[in-house]
N, C-alpha and C positions, 0 to 999 in steps of 0.2 A: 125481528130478524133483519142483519142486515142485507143489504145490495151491494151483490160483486158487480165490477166491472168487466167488460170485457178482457179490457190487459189481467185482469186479476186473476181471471178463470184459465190460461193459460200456464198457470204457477200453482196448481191444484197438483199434488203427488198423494196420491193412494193406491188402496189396497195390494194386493200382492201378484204375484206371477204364476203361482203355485193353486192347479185349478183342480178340479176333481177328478178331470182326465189323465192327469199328471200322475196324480195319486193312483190312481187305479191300474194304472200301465204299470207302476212301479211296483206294486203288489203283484199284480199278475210276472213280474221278469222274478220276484223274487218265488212264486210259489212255482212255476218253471225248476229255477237254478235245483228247490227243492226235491222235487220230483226226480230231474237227473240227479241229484246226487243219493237218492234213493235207492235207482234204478242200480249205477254203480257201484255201488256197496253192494248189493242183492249180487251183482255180477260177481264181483271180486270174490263174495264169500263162497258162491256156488262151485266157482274154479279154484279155489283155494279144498274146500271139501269133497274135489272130484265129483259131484252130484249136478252134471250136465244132459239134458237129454241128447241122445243119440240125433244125429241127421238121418239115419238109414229109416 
């Protein structure tokens, strides 16, 4: 094995930025958008088919 140097180990580029927390926020903002766009379909079709419950 070789021996880095000091100066040497300053010019090391790895790995990525992209970490599992990343990933999981972005899963979760996407099953969200999902949900709403769910919700609002279910709205729309309800008020489109006049089959709304009463407030009284």
């Amino acid at each position: 094995m070789k021996v880095i140097e000091n100066s040497e180990l300053s010019k090391i580029i790895g790995g990525t930025t992209i970490t599992a927390t990343v990933i999981n926020s972005f899963v979760n903002v996407i099953k969200i958008l999902k949900e709403v766009g769910y919700s609002l379909g279910s709205g729309i079709r309800r008020i489109s088919e006049n089959n709304i419950c009463p407030l009284d």
